[in-house]
N, C-alpha and C positions, 0 to 999 in steps of 0.2 A: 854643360848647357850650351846651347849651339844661340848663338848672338848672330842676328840679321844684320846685313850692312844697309839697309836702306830702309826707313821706314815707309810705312802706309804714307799714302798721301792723301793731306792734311782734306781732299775733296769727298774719300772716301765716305765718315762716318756719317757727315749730313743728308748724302746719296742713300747710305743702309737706311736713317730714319724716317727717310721720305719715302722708303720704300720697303718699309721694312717686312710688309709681305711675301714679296719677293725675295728678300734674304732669308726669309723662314721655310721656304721649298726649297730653296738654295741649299739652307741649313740641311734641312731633314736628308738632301741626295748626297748630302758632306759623312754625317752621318752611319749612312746605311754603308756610303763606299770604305768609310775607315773600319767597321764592323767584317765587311768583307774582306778586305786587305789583310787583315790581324786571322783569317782563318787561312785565307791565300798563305801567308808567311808559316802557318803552323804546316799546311799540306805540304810545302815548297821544303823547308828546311827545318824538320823533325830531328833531327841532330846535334841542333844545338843546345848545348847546356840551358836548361829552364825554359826555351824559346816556349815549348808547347801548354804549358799552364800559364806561363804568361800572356801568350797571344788567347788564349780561349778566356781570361779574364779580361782581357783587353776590349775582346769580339762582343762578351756579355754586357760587361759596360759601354761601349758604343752603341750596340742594341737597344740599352735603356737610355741612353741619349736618343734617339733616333723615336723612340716611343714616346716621350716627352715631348720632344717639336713638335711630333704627328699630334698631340691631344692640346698644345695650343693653337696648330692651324686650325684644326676643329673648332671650336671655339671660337676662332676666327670667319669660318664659312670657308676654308682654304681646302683646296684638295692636289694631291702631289701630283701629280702628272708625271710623264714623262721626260726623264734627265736628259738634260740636253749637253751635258759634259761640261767638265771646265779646265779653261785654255789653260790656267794655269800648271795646272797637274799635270796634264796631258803635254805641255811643252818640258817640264821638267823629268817625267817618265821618260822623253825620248832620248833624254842626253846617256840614260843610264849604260852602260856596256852590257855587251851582251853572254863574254864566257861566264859559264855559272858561277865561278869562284866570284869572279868581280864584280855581276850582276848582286847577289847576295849582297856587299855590302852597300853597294850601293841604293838598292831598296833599304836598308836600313835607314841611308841617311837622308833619301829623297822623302820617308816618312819622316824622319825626323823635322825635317826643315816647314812640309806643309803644316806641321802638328805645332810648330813655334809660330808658325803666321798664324794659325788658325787660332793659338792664345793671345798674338797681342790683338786682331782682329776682335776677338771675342771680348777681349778687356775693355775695347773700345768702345763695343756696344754696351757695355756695365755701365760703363762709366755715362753714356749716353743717354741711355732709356731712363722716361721718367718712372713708368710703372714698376713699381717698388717690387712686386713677384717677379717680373722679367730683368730688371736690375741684377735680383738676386741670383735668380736663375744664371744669367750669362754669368757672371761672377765665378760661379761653382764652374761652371764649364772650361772658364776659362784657366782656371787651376787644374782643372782633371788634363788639357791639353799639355799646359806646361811639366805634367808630368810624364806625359806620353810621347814629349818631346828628349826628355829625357833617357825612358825607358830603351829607343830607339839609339842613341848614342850611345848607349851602354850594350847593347844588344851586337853593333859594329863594333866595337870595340872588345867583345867577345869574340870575335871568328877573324879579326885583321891587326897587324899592327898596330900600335900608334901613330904610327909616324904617315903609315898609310892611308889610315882612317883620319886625318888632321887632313892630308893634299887633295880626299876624295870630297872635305867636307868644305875644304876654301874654294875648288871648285867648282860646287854644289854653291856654295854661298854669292860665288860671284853671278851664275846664271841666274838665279833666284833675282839677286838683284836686277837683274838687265832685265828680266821679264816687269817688275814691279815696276820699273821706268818705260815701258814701251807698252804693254797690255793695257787698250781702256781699263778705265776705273767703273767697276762692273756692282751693280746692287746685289751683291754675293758676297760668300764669305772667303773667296779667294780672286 
């Protein structure tokens, strides 16, 4: 289980429920890109042991997360629009390396790491929200994440050492944190 050194901060969750529209097209481009990433990883590296049924179960589940936001934004009067990116992701993709070998796990753990924020993030809105369906809701997601966080650790830890996959994920852990101390606190889910 991959432990963040730094938590959310404490301005975030009042920001998500003031704004919690915005975090729900947030949500839904979180969504769609983690569904794509899990088929990215299946087209990228077909060689690995279990990778390709896991990542296509992975892709189908995020899908159906992704289709679930999209029918509370509805509901809401919300329409996706176009992603505007997020810095988060996007600054931790750059740190990755680029020889294939090394690139490989490192996507592994750079997913790993987003898919642990994106669980305690997600916990945070559980635990926030009053409406009892979206409580619920977040809840479950935020358990499918903690598992996807996991999945991702184990997936590195198939194709690298240990010893390797520990120095790529301290750090991974340390950049993570320097972003979460320096990146505004954004009504989004990273």
């Amino acid at each position: 289980m991959i432990q963040l050194r730094i938590k959310t901060s404490p301005t975030w969750l009042p920001l998500a429920l003031e704004k919690f529209d915005e975090v729900l097209v947030d949500h839904a481009h979180c969504e769609k890109k983690a569904a794509a990433n899990a088929l990215s990883l299946l087209q990228a590296y077909p060689e690995v042991p279990g990778l390709p049924a896991q990542m296509a179960r992975l892709a189908r589940e995020e899908s159906a997360h992704l289709a679930k936001v999209l029918q509370i934004m509805e509901t809401r009067g919300l329409v996706l629009g176009k992603d505007l990116g997020d810095p988060y992701a996007q600054a931790l993709q750059k740190t990755m390396r680029n020889p294939s070998r090394e690139r490989r796990v490192d996507r592994f753990i750079v997913a790993g790491i987003i898919e642990s924020r994106s669980h305690e993030r997600l916990a945070l809105l559980a635990d926030g929200l009053e409406d009892v369906k979206l409580k619920k809701f977040y809840g479950e997601l935020a358990k499918s994440e903690d598992g996807h966080q996991r999945l991702f650790v184990r997936l590195a830890n198939a194709v690298e050492d240990e010893r390797t996959v520990q120095a790529r994920l301290d750090y991974f852990l340390d950049v993570e944190a320097e972003l979460i101390r320096t990146l505004p606190v954004r009504a989004a889910v990273h």
